[in-house]
C-alpha positions as CSV (number, residue, x, y, z in Angstrom):
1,X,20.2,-25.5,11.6
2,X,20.0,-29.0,12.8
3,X,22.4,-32.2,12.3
4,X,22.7,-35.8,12.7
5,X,24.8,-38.3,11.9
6,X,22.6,-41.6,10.6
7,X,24.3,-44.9,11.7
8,X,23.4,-46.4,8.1
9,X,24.8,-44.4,4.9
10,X,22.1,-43.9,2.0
11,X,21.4,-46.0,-0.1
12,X,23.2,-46.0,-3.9
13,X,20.5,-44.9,-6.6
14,X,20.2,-46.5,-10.0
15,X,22.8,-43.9,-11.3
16,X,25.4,-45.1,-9.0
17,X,25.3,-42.1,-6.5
18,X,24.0,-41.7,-3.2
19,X,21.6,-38.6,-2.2
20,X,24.2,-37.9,0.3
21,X,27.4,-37.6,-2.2
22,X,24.7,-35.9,-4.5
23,X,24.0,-33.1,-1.9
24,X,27.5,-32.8,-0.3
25,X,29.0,-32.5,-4.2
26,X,26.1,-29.6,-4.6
27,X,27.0,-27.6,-1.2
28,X,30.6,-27.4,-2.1
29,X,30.7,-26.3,-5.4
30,X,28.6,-23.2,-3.1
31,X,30.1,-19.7,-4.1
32,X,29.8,-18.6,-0.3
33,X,31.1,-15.4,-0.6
34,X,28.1,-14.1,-2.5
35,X,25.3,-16.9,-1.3
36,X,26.6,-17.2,2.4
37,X,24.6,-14.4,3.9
38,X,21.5,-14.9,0.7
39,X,21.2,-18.2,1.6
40,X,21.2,-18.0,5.5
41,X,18.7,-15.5,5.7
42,X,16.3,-17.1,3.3
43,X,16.9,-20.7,5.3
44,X,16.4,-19.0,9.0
45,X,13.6,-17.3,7.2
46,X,11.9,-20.3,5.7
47,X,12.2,-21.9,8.6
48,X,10.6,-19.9,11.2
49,X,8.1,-18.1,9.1
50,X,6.8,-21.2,6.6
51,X,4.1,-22.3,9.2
52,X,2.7,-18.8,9.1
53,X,2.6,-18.8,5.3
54,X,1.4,-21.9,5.3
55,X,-1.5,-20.9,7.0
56,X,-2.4,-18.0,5.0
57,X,-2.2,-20.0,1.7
58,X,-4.8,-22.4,3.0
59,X,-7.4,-19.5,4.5
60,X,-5.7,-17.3,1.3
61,X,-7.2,-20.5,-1.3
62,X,-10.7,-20.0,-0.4
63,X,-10.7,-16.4,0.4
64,X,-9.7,-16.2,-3.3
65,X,-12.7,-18.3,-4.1
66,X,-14.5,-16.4,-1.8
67,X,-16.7,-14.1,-4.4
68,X,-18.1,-16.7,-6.7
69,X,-18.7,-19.3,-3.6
70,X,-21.1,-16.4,-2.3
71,X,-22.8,-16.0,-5.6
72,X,-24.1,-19.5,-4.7
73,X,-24.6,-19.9,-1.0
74,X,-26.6,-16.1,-1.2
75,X,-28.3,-16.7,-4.4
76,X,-32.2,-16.4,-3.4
77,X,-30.9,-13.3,-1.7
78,X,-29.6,-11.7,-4.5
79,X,-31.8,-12.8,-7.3
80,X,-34.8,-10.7,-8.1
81,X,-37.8,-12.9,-9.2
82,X,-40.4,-10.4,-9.6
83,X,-41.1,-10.0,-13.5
84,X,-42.9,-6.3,-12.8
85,X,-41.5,-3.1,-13.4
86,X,-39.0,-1.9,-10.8
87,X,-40.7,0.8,-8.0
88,X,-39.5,4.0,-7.5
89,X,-36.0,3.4,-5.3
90,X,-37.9,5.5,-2.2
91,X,-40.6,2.6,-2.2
92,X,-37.5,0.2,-1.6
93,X,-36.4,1.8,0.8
94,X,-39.3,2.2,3.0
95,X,-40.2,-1.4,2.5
96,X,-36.6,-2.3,3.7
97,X,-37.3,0.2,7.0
98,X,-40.4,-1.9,8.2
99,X,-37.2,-4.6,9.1
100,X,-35.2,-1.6,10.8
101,X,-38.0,1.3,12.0
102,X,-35.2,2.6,14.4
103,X,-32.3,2.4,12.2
104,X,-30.7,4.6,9.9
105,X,-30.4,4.2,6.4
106,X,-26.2,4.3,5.7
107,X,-26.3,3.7,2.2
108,X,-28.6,1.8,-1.1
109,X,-26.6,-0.4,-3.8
110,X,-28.4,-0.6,-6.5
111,X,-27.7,-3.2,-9.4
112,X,-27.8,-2.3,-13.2
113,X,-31.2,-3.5,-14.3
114,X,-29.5,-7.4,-15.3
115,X,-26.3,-8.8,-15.1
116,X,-24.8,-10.7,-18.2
117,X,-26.4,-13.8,-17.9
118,X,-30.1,-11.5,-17.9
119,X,-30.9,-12.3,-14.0
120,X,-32.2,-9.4,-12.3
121,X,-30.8,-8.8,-9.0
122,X,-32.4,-7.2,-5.8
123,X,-31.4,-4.0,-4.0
124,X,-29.4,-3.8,-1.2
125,X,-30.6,-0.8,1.9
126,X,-28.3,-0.7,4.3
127,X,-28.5,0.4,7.5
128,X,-25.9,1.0,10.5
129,X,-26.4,0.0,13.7
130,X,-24.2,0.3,16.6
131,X,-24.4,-2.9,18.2
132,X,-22.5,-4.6,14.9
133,X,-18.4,-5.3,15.7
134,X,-17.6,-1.9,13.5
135,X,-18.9,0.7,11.3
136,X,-17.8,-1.2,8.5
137,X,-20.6,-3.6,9.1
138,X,-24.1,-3.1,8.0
139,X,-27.5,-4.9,8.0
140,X,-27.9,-5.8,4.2
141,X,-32.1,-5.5,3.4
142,X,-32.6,-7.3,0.2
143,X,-35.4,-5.9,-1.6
144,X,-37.2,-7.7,-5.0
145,X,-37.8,-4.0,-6.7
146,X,-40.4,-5.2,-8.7
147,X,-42.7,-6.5,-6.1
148,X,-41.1,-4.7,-2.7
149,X,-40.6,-8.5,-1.1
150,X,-37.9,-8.9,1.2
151,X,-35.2,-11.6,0.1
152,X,-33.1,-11.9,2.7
153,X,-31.4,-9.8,5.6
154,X,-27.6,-10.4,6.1
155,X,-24.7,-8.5,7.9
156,X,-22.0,-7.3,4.9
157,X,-19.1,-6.1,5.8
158,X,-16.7,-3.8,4.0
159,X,-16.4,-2.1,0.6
160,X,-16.3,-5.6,-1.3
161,X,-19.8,-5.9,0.0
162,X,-19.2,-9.4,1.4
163,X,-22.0,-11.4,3.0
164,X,-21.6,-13.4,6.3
165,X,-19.7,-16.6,4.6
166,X,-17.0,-14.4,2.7
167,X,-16.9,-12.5,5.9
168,X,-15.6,-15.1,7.8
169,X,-13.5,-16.2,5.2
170,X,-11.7,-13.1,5.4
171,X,-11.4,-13.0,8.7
172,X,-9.6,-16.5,8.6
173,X,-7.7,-15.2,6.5
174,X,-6.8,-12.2,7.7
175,X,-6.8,-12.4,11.6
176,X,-7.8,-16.6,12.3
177,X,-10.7,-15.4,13.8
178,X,-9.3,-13.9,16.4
179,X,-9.5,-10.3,15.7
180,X,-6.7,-7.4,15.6
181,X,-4.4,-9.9,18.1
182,X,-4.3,-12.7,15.6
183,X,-4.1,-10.2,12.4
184,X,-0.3,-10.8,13.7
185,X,0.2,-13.6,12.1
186,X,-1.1,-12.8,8.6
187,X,0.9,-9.2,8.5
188,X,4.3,-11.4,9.9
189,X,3.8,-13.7,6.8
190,X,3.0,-11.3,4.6
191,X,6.2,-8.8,5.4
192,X,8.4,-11.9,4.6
193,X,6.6,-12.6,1.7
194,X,8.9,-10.3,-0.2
195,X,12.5,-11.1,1.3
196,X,11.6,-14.7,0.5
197,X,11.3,-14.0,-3.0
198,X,14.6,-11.9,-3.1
199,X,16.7,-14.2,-1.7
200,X,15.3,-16.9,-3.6
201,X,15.2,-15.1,-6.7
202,X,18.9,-14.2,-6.1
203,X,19.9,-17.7,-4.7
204,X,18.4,-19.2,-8.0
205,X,20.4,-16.7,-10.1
206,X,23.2,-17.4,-9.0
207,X,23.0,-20.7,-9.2
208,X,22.0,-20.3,-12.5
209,X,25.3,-18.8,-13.8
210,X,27.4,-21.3,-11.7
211,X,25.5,-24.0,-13.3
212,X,25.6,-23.0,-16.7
213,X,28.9,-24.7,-17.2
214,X,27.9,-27.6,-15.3
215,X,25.0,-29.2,-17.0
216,X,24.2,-32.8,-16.6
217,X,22.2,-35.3,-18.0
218,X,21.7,-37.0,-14.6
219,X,18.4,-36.6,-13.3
220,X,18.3,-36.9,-9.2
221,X,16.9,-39.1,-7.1
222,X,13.9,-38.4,-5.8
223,X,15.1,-39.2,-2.5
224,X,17.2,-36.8,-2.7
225,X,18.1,-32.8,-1.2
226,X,18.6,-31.8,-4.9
227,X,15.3,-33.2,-6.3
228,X,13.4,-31.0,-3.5
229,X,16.0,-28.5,-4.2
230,X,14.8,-28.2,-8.0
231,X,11.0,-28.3,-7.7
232,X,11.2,-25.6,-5.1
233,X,13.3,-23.6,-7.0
234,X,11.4,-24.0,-10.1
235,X,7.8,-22.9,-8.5
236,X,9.5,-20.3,-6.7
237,X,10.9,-18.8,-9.5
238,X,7.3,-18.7,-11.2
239,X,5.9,-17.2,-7.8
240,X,8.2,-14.5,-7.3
241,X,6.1,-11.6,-9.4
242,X,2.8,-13.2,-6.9
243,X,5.1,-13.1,-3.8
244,X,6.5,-9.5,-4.1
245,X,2.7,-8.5,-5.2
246,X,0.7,-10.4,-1.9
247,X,3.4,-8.8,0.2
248,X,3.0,-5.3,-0.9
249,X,-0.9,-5.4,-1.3
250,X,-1.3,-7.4,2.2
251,X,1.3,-4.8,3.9
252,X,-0.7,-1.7,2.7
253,X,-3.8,-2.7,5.0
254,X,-2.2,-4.4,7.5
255,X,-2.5,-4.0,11.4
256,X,0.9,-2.1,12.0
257,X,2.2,-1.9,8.6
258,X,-1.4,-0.5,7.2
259,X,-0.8,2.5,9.2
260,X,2.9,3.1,8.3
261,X,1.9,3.3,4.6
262,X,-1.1,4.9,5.3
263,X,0.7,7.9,6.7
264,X,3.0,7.8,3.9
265,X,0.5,7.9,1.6
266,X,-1.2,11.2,3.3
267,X,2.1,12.7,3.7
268,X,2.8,12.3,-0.3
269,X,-1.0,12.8,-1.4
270,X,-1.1,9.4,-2.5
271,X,-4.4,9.3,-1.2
272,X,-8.0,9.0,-3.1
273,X,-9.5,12.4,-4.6
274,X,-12.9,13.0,-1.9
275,X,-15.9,13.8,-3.8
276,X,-17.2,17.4,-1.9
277,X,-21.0,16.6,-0.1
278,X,-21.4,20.1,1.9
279,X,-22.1,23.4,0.5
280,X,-18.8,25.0,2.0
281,X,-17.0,22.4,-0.6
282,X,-13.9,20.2,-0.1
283,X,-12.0,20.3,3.6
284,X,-8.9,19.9,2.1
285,X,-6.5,21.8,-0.7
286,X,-8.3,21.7,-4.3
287,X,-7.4,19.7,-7.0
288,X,-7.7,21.3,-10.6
289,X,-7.9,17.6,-12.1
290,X,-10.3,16.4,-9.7
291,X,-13.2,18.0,-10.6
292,X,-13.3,20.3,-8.2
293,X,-13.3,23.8,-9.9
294,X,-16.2,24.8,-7.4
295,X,-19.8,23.8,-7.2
296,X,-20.9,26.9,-9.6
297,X,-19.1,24.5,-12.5
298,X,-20.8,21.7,-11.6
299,X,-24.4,23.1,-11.1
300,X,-25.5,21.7,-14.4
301,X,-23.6,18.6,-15.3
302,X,-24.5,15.0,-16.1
303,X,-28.5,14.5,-15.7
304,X,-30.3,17.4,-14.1
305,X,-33.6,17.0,-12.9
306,X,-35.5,20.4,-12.1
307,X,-37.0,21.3,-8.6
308,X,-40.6,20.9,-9.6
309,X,-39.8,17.0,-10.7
310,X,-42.5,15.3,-8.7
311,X,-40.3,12.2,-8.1
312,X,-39.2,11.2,-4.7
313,X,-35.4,12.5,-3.6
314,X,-33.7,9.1,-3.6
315,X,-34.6,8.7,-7.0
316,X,-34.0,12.0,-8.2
317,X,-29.8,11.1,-6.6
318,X,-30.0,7.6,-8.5
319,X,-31.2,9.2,-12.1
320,X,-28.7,12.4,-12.1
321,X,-25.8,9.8,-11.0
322,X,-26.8,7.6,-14.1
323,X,-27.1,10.2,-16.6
324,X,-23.7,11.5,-15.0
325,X,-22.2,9.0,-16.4
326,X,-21.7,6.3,-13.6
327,X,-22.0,2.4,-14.2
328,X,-23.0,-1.1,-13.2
329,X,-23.6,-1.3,-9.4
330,X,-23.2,2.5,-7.8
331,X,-24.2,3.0,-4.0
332,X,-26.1,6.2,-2.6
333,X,-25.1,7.4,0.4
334,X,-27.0,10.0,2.2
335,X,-25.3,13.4,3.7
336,X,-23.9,12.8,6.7
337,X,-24.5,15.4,9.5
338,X,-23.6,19.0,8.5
339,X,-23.3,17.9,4.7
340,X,-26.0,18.7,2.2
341,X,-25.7,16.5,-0.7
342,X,-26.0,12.5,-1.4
343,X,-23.3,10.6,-2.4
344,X,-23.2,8.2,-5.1
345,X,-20.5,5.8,-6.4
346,X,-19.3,3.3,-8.5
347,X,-18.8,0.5,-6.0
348,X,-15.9,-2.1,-6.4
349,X,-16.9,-5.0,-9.1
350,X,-15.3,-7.5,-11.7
351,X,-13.9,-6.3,-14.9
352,X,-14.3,-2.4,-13.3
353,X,-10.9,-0.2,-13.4
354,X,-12.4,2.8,-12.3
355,X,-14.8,4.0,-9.2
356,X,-15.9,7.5,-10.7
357,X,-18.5,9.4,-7.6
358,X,-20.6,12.0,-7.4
359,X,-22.5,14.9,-5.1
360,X,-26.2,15.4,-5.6
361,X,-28.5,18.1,-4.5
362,X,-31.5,15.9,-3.7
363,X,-33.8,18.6,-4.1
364,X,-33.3,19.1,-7.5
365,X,-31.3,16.4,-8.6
366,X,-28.1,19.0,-10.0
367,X,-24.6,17.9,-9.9
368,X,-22.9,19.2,-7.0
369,X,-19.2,17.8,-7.6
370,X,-18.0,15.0,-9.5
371,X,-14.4,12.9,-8.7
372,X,-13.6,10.7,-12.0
373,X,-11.1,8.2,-10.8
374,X,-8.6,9.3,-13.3
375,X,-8.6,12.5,-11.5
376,X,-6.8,10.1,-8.3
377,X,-3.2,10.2,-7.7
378,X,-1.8,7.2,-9.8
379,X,-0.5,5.5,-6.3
380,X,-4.2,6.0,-4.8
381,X,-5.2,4.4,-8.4
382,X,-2.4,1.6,-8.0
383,X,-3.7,1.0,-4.5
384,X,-7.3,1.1,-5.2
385,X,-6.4,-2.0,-8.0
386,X,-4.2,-3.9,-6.0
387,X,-6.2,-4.1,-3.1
388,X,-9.4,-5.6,-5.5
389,X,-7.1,-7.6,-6.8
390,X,-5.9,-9.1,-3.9
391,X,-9.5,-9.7,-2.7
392,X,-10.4,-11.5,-6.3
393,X,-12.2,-9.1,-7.3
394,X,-10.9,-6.9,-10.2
395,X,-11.2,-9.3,-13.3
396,X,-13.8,-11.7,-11.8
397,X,-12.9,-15.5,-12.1
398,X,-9.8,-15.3,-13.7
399,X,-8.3,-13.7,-10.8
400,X,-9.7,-15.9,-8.5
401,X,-8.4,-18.7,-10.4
402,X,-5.1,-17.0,-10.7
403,X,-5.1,-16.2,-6.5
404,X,-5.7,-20.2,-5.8
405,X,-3.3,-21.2,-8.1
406,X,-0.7,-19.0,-6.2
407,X,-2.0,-19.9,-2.7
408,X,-1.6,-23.7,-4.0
409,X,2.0,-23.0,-5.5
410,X,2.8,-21.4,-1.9
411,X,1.9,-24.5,-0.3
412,X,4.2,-26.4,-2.5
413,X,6.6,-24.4,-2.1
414,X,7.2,-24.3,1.5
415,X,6.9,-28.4,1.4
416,X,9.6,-28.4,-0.7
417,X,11.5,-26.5,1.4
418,X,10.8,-28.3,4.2
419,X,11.7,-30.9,2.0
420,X,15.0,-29.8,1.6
421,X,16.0,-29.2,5.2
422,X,14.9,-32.7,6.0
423,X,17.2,-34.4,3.8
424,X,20.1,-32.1,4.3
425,X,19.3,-33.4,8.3
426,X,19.2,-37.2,7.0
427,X,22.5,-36.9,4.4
428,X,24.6,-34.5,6.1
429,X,27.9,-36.2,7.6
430,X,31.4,-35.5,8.0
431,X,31.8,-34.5,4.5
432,X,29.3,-31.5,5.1
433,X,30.6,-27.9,4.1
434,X,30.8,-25.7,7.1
435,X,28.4,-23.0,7.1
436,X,29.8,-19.9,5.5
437,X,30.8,-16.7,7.1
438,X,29.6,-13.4,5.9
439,X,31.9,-10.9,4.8
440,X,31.5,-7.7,7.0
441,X,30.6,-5.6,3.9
442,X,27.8,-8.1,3.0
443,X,26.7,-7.6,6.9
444,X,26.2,-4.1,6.8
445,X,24.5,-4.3,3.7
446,X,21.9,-6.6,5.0
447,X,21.6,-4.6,8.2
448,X,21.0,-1.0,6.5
449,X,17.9,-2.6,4.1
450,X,17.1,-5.1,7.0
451,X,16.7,-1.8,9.3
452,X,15.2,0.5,6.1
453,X,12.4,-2.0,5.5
454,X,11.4,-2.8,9.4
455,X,10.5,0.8,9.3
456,X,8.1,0.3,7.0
457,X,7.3,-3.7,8.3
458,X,7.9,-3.6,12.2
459,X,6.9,-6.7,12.2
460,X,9.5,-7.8,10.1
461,X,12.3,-6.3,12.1
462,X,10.6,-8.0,15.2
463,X,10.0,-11.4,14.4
464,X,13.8,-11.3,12.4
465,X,15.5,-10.5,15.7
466,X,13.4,-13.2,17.2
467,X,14.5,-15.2,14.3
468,X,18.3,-14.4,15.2
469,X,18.2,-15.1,19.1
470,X,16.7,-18.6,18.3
471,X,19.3,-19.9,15.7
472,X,22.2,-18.3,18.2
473,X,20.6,-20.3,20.7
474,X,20.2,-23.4,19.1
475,X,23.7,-22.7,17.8
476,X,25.1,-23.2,21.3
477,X,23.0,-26.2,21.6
478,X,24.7,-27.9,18.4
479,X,28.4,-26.7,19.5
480,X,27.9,-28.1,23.2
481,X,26.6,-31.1,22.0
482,X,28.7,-32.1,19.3
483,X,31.8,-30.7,21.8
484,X,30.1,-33.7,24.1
485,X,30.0,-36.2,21.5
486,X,33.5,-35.8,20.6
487,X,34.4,-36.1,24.8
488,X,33.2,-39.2,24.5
């Protein structure tokens, strides 16, 4: 990309070479007819693109973090001290409503009884209210069931349940706090995410073979192109199966991307199985395997309580969803208008592979329908995982340990790179290989998956034709000037 010519030649390392002879011997031993094109796409790439990915791996660190970090800063909130029994669910509620008398209830997560550690943790009510930034935000009313005290009201956002600092973690990360405009930037790095690791997968396997018969003793300098050259291509190569999986889990809800797959996903019923909350049953075609065989079926499953119970409704939906079978934290959701039946569900949480849900008749606490996730489409199931694993969620610490590990190899990465292109600037000379030209069969390649995969990614396509003008650009610069220098 860009060149100069140092007045002073390198100095000579300890081993007798220069960094200069070091690189210049490495770039013509270059097979260019099958790394010429490889290597200028993940170079132009690199270039351009790195500051974006750079960004994301910083915000992407502590978003990975994000979950435990909130255990901590929202502890009082979530900790039930009370050491009396737990009040019926309804008396939770309606000690959450004296916050909110004119709001409605959306939804109420309720905790097992104790986590693994034995604390007891506090309801959440929430309720929707229109003056939030989307539906997807609620007012979070944390209730001590044992002794109806509030412990905290917080916005959460979302179906990771995130309170305000996570929030705006993710919203960093995601959009640099500048809503669906800057949510730009984070799609862009994440639809080159995956070229990247292509190229430089098949950059470093080629390399591989050439070098095979090659090997040397001689360690490089550390001053050197080839030193930078290595340590990128040694964490890259360890990144690749984190790269290909942050681009295709951060694609899938994307701003422009999001919705491509999305329709792809509806038009190959790839989407999650809806549990049925009105009498008339499911809107859509019924699924044999999703427990949806018609309400008659499912009139007396899982934990039936009868019409004359004397307990109040919201408990009579929380006791049939437990004795149906569902675990750790599950959410109730009343019907929404024109439905007749409650919701409830497993909600996402560590170390939990599958979000089973269920339709109850609050009046007399039967089993309307029930959707096991294994009943899902294995995509929706695929999707469903990936996406709790991108937010750290699906095996707890370890994948947030995991996440921050990556986010910090990124970062290396891309120095290392950067690396590399500012040494080739400092050692290049008159010596320097010419860049090589791709063969018209390698061109039409690259243009046919280029074109295939902007379909899916537009903002791949864009920002590579962006990408393309620039380097022509800068390409004129070069040849005018050094056409200039040579005038003279």
């Amino acid at each position: 990309m860009v060149t100069t010519n140092p007045s002073a030649e390198p100095k000579a390392t300890a081993s007798g070479s220069s960094p200069q002879r070091e690189d210049q011997s490495t770039a013509k031993k270059l097979p260019k007819t099958k790394l010429g094109l490889t290597t200028r796409i993940h170079y132009l790439a690199g270039f351009f693109v790195a500051p974006l990915i750079i960004v994301a791996a910083i915000t992407g660190f502590f978003y990975a973090l994000a979950p435990t970090i909130e255990q901590f800063v929202y502890h009082d909130e979530m900790t039930a001290t009370s050491q009396e029994a737990a009040h019926p669910v309804d008396e939770q509620v309606e000690a959450a409503k004296k916050l909110y008398p004119t709001l409605k209830v959306k939804g109420v997560q309720l905790p097992d009884r104790q986590t693994e550690d034995g604390k007891k943790l506090t309801t959440r009510v929430l309720f929707a209210d229109p003056e939030l930034p989307s539906s997807s935000y609620t007012h979070a009313v944390f209730v001590d069931p044992g002794s109806l005290e509030i412990k905290g009201d917080l916005v959460q956002y979302g179906s990771a349940q995130a309170l305000p600092f996570r929030t705006w973690l993710s919203n960093g990360h995601r959009s640099l706090w500048l809503g669906d405009p800057g949510r730009i930037y984070s799609e862009t790095a994440a639809s080159w995410l995956g070229p990247l690791a292509v190229t430089g997968a098949a950059m470093w396997w080629l390399n591989r073979r050439r070098n095979a018969s090659q090997k040397t003793t001689r360690k490089p300098a550390k001053t050197s192109r080839r030193f930078a050259l290595n340590r990128h291509s040694t964490i890259g190569i360890i990144t690749v199966p984190g790269l290909l999986f942050l681009c295709a889990s951060g694609l899938t809800w994307s701003l422009v991307a999001g919705e491509n797959i999305g329709d792809l996903r509806k038009q190959l019923d790839w989407m999650p199985t809806q549990v049925a909350t009105s009498a008339q049953g499911p809107a859509g075609k019924e699924d044999p395997h999703a427990g949806h065989e018609g309400h008659e079926n499912h009139a007396h499953h899982g934990g039936e309580i009868s019409s004359a119970d004397t307990t109040n409704p919201i408990d009579r939906v929380a006791t049939s969803a437990r004795s149906a079978g569902l675990t750790g934290k599950i959410e109730l959701t009343p019907p929404a208008e024109g439905d007749n039946y409650w919701k409830a569900a497993e909600v996402r949480q560590p170390y939990k592979l599958h979000n089973d849900a269920v339709a109850v008749d609050p009046a007399n606490g039967h089993i309307m329908d029930k959707v096991p996730f294994s009943s899902w489409p294995f995509a929706a199931q695929l999707t469903s995982w990936a996406i709790q694993l991108h937010m750290g969620i699906l095996f707890g610490i370890v994948t947030e340990i995991a996440f921050a590990l990556l986010a910090v190899g990124i970062l290396a990465l891309t120095i290392y790179g950067y690396l590399m292109w500012w040494r080739r600037i400092r050692s290049r000379g008159k010596a320097s290989v010419k860049r090589p030209t791709p063969t018209p069969i390698q061109l039409g390649v690259a243009a046919i998956l280029c074109v295939a995969y902007s379909f899916v990614a537009p903002l791949f396509g864009a920002s590579l034709v962006i990408m393309i003008i620039l380097a022509a650009v800068w390409s004129l610069i070069e040849r005018k000037r050094d056409r200039q220098t040579q005038a003279i």
